[in-house]
C-alpha positions as CSV (number, residue, x, y, z in Angstrom):
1,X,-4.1,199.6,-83.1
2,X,-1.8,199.0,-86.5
3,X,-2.5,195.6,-88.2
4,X,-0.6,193.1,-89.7
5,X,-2.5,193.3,-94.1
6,X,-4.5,190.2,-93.1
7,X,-6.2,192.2,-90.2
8,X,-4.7,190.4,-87.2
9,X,-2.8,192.8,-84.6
10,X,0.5,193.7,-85.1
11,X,2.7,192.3,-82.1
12,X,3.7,195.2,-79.7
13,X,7.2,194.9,-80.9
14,X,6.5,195.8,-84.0
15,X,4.3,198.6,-83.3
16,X,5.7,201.9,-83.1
17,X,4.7,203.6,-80.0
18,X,1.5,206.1,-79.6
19,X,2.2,207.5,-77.0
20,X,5.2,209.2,-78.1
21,X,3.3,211.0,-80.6
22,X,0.8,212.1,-77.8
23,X,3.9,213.3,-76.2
24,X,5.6,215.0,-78.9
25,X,1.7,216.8,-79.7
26,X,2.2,218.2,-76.7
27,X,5.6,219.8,-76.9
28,X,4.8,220.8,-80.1
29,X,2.0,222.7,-78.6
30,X,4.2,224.3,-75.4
31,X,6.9,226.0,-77.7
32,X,7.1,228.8,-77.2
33,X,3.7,229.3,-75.5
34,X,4.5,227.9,-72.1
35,X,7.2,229.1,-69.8
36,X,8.8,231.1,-72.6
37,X,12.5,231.2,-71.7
38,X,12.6,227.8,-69.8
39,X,10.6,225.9,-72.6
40,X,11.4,226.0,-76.2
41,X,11.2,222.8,-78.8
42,X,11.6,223.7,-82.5
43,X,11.9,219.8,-83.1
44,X,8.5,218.9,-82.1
45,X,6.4,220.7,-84.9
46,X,8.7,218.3,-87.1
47,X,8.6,215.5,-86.2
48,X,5.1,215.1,-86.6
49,X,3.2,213.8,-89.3
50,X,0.4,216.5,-91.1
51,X,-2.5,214.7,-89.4
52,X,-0.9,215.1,-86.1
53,X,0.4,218.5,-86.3
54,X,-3.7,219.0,-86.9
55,X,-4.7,219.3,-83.2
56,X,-1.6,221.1,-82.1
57,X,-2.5,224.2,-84.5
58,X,-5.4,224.4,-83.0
59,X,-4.5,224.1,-79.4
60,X,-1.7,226.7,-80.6
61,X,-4.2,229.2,-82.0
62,X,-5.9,228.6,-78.7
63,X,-9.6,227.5,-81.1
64,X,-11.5,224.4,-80.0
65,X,-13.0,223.1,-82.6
66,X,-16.7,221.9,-82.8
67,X,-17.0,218.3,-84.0
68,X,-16.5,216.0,-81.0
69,X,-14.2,213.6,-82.4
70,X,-11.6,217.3,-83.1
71,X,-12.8,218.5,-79.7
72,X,-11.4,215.3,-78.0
73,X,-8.3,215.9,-79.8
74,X,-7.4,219.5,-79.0
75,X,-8.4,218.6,-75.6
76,X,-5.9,215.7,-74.8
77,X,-3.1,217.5,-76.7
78,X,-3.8,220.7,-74.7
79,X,-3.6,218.7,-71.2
80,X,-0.6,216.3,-72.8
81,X,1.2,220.2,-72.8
82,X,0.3,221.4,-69.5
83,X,2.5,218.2,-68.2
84,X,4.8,217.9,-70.8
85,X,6.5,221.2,-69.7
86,X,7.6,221.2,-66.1
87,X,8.8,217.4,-67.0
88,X,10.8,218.6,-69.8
89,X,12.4,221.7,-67.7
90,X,13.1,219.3,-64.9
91,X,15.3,216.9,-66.7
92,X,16.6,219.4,-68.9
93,X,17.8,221.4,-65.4
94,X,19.4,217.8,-64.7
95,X,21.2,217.0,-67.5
96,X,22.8,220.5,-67.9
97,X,23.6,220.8,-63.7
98,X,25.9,217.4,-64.7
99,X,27.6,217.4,-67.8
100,X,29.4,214.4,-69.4
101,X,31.1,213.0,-72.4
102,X,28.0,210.6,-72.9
103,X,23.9,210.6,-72.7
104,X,21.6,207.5,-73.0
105,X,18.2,208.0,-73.8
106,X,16.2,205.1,-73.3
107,X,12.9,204.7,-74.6
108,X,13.6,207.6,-77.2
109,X,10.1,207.9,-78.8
110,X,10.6,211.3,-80.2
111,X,12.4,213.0,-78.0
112,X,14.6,215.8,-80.0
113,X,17.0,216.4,-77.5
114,X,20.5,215.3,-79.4
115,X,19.0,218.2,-81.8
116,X,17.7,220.8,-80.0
117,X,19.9,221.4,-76.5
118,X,23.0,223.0,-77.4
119,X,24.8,221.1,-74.4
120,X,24.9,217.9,-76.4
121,X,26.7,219.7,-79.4
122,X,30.2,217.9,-78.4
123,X,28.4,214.8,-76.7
124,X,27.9,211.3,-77.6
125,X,23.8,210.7,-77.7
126,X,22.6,207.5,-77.7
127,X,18.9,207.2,-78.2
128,X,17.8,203.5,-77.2
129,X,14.3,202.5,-78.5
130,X,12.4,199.3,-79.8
131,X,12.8,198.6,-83.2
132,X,9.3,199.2,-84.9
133,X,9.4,202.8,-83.2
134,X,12.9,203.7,-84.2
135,X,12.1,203.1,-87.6
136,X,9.7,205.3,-87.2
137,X,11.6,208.2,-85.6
138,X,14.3,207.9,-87.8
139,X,12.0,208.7,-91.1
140,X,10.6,211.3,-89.2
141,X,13.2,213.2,-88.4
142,X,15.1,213.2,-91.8
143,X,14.9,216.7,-92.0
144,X,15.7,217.7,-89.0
145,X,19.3,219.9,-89.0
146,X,22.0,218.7,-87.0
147,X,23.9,216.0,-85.9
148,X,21.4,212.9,-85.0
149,X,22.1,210.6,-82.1
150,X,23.3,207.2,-82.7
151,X,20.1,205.0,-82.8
152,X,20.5,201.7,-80.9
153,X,17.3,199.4,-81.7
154,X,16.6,197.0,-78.6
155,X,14.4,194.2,-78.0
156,X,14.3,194.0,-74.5
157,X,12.7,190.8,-74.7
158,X,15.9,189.0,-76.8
159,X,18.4,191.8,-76.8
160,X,21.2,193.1,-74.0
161,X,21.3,196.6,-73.0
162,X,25.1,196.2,-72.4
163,X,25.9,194.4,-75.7
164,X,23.5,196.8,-78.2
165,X,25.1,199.7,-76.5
166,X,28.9,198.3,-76.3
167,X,28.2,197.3,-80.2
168,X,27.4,201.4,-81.0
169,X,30.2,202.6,-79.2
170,X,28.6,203.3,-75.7
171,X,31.7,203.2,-73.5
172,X,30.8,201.7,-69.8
173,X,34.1,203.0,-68.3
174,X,33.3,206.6,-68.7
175,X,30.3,208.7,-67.8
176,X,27.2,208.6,-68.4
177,X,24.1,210.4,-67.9
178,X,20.9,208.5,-68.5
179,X,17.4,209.8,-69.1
180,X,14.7,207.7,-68.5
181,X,11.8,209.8,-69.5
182,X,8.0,208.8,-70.0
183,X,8.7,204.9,-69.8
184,X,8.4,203.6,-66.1
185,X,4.9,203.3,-65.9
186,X,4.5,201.3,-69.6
187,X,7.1,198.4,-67.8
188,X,6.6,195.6,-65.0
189,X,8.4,195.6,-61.8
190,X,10.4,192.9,-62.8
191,X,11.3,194.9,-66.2
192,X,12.0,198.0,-64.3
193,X,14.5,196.4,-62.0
194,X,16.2,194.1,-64.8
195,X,16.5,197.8,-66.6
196,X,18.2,199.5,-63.6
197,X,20.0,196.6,-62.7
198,X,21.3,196.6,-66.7
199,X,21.8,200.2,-66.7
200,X,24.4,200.6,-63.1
201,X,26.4,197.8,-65.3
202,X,27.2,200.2,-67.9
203,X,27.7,203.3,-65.6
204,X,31.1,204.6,-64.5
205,X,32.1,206.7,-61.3
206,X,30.4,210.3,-62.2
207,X,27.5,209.2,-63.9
208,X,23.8,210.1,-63.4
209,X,20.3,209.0,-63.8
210,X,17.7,210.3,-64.5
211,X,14.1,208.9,-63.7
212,X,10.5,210.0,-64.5
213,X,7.2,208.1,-62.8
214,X,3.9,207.6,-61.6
215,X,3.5,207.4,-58.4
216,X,-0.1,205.2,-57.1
217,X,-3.3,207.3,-57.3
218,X,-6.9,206.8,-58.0
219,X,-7.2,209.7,-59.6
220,X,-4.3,209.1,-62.1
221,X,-6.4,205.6,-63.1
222,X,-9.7,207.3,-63.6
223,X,-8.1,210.1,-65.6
224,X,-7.1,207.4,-67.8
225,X,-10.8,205.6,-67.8
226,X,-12.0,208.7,-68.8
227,X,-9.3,208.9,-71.6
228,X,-10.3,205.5,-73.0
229,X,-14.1,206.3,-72.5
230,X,-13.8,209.5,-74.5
231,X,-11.6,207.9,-77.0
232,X,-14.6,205.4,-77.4
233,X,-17.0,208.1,-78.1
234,X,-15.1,209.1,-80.9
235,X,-15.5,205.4,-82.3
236,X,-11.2,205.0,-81.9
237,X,-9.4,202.9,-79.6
238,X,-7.6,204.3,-77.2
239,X,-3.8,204.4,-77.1
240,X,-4.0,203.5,-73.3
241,X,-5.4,200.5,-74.3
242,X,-2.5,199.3,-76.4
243,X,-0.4,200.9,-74.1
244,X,-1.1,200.2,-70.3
245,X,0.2,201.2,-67.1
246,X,2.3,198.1,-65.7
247,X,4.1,199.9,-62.6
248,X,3.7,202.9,-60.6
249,X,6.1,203.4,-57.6
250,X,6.3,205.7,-54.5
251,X,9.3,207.6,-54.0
252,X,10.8,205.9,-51.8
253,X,10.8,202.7,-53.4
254,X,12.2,203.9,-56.5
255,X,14.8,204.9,-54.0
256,X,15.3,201.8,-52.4
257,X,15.8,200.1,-55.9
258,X,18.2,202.5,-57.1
259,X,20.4,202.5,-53.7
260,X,20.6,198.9,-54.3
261,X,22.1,199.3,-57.4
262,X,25.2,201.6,-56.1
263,X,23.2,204.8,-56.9
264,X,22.6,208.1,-54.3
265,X,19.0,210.1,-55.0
266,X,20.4,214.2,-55.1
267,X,17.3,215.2,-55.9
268,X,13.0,214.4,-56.5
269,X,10.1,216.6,-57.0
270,X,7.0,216.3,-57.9
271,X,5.3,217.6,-61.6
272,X,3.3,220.1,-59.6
273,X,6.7,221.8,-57.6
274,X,8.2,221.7,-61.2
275,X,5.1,223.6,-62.8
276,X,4.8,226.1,-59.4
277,X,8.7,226.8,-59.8
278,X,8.0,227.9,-63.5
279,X,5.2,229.9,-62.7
280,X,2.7,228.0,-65.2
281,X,-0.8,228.1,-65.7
282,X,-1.8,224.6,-63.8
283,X,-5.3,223.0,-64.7
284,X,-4.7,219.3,-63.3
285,X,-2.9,220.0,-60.4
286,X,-3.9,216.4,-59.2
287,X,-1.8,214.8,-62.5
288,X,1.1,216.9,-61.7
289,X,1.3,215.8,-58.6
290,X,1.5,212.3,-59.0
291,X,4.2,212.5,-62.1
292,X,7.8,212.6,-60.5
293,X,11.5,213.1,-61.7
294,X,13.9,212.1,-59.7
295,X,18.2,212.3,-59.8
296,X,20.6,210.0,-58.5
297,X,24.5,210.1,-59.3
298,X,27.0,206.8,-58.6
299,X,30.5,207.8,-57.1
């Protein structure tokens, strides 16, 4: 956990996230080693600072190490890219099968798509994050070439999603397709509704969202007991302990919610169908199978 220089915790909303750099580990250590052809992410290496890019050459060069503490590392990054892929692919597949003049990212983290798909050359990317980890991405990725997104810091405690967006040029009567990636499960029901109900406000005809979640299983919670216990034995904290699970949904709830705000589902699957369609290696079949994307579109 960061702290404040007199040693007190530094309020979540001011921390950049963790997990994102768990997440960008991971795609760092796919490219071009998983699904060749469907997966590629030249921006992950990049985007990561030297101590981070550690465990990803070694899960690259396929070489546990011995000490514990490295051996917990290049284990989680290796698992985070066995999931990261089919997820990736999936909402990829999405946003490509719907083209439009505009793409919201919400919850950025380090997500390197404004750089790295060649779809979103000619398209208005907005990347919407909190401000302590937009800071953060935006030193980070500096160097990358390209044209960057428009970063739109939020608050979602004090700020609108409407007004931050409308305020960096986001244009609510024209398409927009909306990738909500990695972020359900870190939010309460009440925060995930608020969010959907904020986002079909800024949507016109033709646009489409899309969703990734947990769905409820025991054997997602004791993967991520296990996590914080082996995190423990390395004498760190854990990042799921700064970052809990708040929300996981069933299908057919997240369905439910996003009927009620004027959006049609036109497509789910499961991690697992994602990672069988590819034709991937698949260790945790159990984790895939609980990690969904799902696609709706408003007429």
């Amino acid at each position: 956990m960061e702290h404040r220089p007199n040693g007190e915790p530094m309020p979540e909303a001011l921390r950049a996230s963790r997990t994102a750099v768990l997440v960008c580990q991971g795609r760092a250590a796919a490219d071009g080693r998983i699904a060749p052809g469907r997966f590629a992410d030249p921006t992950a290496l990049p985007l990561l600072r030297a101590a981070e890019r550690e465990p990803v050459e070694w899960v690259r060069a396929d070489s546990p190490p011995g000490p514990w503490r490295q051996r917990v590392d290049y284990e989680t990054v290796r698992a985070n890219a066995e999931a990261i892929v089919p997820r990736t692919v999936a909402i990829d597949d999405a946003v490509r099968a719907h083209p439009g003049p505009q793409v919201v990212i919400l919850g950025a983290g380090l997500d390197g798509r404004a750089w790295r798909m060649p779809e979103l050359a000619d398209v208005a990317v907005f990347e919407v994050d909190q401000p302590a980890s937009q800071r953060d991405k935006r030193d980070r990725a500096a160097a990358l070439p390209g044209r960057p997104p428009t970063f739109v810091p939020v608050d979602f405690r004090r700020d609108r999603l409407a007004d931050a967006l409308a305020a960096a040029g986001h244009r609510a009567d024209r398409a927009t397709t909306w990738i909500w990636e990695g972020v359900v499960p870190y939010l309460t029901a009440r925060e995930v509704t608020a969010t959907v109900a904020a986002v079909a406000g800024c949507s016109a005809p033709g646009s489409r969202l899309i969703v990734n979640f947990q769905t409820p299983a025991l054997t997602a919670t004791l993967g991520r007991l296990v996590s914080r216990a082996l995190a423990a034995s390395t004498g760190r904290s854990s990042v799921w302990a700064a970052e809990p699970w708040r929300s996981l949904w069933k299908p057919e709830a997240m369905a439910r919610l996003l009927a009620d705000h004027g959006w049609t589902v036109t497509d789910q699957r499961d991690l697992l169908q994602a990672a069988r369609a590819l034709g991937v290696p698949i260790a945790h079949p159990a984790t895939l199978r609980h990690g969904q994307v799902m696609v709706a579109d408003r007429n």
